[in-house]
C-alpha positions in Angstrom: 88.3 -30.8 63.7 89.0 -30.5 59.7 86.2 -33.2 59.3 83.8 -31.2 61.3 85.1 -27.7 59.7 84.7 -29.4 55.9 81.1 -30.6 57.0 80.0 -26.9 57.9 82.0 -25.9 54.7 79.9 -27.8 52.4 76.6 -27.3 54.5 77.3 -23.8 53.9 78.3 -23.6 50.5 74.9 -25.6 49.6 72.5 -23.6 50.8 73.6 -20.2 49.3 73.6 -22.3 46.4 69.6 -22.0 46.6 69.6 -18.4 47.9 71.9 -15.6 49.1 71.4 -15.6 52.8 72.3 -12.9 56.1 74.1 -14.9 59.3 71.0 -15.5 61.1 68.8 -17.1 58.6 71.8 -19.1 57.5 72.4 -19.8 60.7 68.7 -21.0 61.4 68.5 -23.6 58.3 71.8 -25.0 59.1 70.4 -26.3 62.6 67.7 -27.8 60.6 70.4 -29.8 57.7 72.7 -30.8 60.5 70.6 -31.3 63.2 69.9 -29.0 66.6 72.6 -32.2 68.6 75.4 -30.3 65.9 73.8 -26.6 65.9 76.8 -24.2 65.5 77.3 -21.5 67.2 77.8 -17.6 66.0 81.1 -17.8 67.5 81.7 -21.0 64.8 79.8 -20.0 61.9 81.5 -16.3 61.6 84.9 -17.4 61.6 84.0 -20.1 58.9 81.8 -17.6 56.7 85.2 -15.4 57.0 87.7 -18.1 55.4 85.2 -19.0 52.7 85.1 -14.9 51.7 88.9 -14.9 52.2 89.3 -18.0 49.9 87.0 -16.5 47.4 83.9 -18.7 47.4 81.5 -16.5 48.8 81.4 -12.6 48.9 79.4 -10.3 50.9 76.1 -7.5 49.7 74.6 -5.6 51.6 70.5 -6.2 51.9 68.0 -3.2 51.7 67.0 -2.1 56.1 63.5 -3.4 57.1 60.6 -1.1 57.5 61.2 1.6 59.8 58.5 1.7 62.4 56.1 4.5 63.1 56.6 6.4 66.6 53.6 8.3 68.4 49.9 7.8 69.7 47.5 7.6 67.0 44.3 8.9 67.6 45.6 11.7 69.5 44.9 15.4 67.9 48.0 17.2 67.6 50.1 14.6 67.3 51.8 13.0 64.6 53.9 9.9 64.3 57.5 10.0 63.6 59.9 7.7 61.6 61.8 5.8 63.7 65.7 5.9 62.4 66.3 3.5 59.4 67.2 0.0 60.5 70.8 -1.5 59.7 71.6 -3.0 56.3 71.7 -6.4 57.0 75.0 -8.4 55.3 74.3 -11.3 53.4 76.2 -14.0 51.9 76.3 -15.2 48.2 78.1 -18.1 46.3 80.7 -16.9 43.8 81.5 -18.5 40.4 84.7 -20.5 42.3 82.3 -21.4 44.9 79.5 -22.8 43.0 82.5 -24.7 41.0 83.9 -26.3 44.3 80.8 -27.0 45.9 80.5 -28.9 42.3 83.2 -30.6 42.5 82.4 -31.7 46.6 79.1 -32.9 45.7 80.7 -35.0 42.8 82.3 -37.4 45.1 80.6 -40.2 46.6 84.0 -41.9 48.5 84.3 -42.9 52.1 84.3 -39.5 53.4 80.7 -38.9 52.6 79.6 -42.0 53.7 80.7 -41.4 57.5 78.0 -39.7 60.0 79.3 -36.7 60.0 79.1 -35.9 56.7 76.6 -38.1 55.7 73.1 -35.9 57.2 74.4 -32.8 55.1 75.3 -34.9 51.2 71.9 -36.3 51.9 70.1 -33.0 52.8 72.1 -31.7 49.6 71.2 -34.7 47.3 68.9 -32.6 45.3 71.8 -30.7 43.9 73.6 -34.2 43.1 73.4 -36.4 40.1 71.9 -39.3 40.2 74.4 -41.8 40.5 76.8 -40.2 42.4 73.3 -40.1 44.8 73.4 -44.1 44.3 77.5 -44.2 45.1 77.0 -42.4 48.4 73.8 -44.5 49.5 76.0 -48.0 48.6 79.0 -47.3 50.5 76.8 -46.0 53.6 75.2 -49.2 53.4 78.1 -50.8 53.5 79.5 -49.0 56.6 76.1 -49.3 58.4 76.9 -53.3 57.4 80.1 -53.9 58.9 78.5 -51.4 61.9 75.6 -53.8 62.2 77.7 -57.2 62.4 79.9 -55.6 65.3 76.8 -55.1 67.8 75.4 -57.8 66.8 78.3 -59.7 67.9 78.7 -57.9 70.8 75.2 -58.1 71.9 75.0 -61.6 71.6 78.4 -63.1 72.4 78.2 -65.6 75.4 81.4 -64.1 77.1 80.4 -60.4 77.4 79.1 -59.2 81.0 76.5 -56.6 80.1 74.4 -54.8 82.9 70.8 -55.2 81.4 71.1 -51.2 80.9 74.0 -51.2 78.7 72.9 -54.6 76.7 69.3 -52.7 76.7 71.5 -49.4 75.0 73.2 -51.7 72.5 70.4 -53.3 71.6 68.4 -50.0 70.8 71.7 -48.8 68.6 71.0 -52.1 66.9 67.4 -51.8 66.1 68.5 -48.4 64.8 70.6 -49.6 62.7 68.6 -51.7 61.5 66.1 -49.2 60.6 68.6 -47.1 58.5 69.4 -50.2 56.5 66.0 -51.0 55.6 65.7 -47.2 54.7 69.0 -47.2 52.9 67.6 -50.5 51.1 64.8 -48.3 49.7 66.3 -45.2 48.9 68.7 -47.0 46.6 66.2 -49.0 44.8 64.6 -45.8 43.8 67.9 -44.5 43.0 68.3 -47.2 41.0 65.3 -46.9 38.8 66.8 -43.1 38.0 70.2 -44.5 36.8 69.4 -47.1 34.5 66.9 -44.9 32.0 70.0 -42.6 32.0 72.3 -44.9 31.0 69.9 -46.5 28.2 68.9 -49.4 27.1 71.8 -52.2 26.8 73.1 -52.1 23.2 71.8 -55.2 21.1 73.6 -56.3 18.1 71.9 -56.0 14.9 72.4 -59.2 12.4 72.5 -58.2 8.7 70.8 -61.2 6.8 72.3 -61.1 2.7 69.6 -61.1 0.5 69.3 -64.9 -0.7 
């Protein structure tokens, strides 16, 4: 449950990091970075949003009402329309200086934790906030999960010995196609990656002979 708490943690934490958001619109993008399978509830996200403003990574403003509508008939002689009441101020959620500084410090680590499924949707959908070769460090080791993943169904898929039903070899084999697919992709994504590191790194130093004058 921590692993699944940190994940909405740093899902959060990211996207305030582009803009200062109220519950439901936060609510609404982090369907789309983890996925509607891992959509969180109101009952989950408030509590969470809670302990990050209690830990002093995010803090609370309040956001101007919306347009009050107008009430009456128009068009009517001797009637006029009438403000409805002013709407609620709407509460929304902002990073603080501590929480940009952990999010930071989250998005600077590319170990085995980031690699795994769950967390590995939301440090992708957050990659543009991460440098480039911690980008390359997290693609690496997921390839190398998604590696060892690939040689287990394999194995079971094709060993002699194991009594499949043709729907559950049909099931493994799909996970292994997919698989497959997201190690091509990963194949891509860190050749590209790759191009980005090396011109930051700079050319390989060459040494310089100094010929005496003869």
């Amino acid at each position: 449950m921590r692993s699944r708490s940190d994940v909405l943690e740093t899902a959060v934490l990211g996207l305030l990091n582009e803009s200062p958001l109220h519950g439901y619109e936060l609510r609404k993008r982090l369907n789309l970075v983890l996925g509607s399978f891992r959509a969180f509830s109101y009952g989950t996200l408030y509590p969470a949003l809670k302990g990050l403003v209690t830990r002093g990574l995010i803090r609370t403003a309040e956001s101007e009402p919306p347009p009050s509508p107008r009430k009456g008939r128009a068009g009517i002689p001797g009637r006029t329309t009438k403000p409805m009441p002013l709407g609620r101020r709407r509460v929304v959620y902002e990073l603080t200086v501590e929480g940009t500084e952990h999010l930071r410090s989250v998005l600077a680590t590319a170990g085995p934790s980031a690699w795994e499924d769950d967390n590995f949707d939301v440090r992708f959908a957050l990659f543009a906030q991460t440098d480039a070769e911690t980008r390359l460090k997290v693609l690496e080791g997921r390839r190398i999960r998604l590696t060892e993943r690939l040689e287990t169904l394999r194995e079971s898929t094709t060993h002699p010995r194991s009594r499949l039903d043709e729907y559950t070899l049909e099931l493994r084999r799909f996970g292994l196609e997919r698989v497959e697919r997201e190690v091509h992709w990963l194949d891509s994504l860190i050749s590209t990656e790759r191009g980005r590191v090396a011109p930051q790194n700079g050319p390989p130093e060459q040494e310089q002979t100094k010929k005496e004058p003869g």
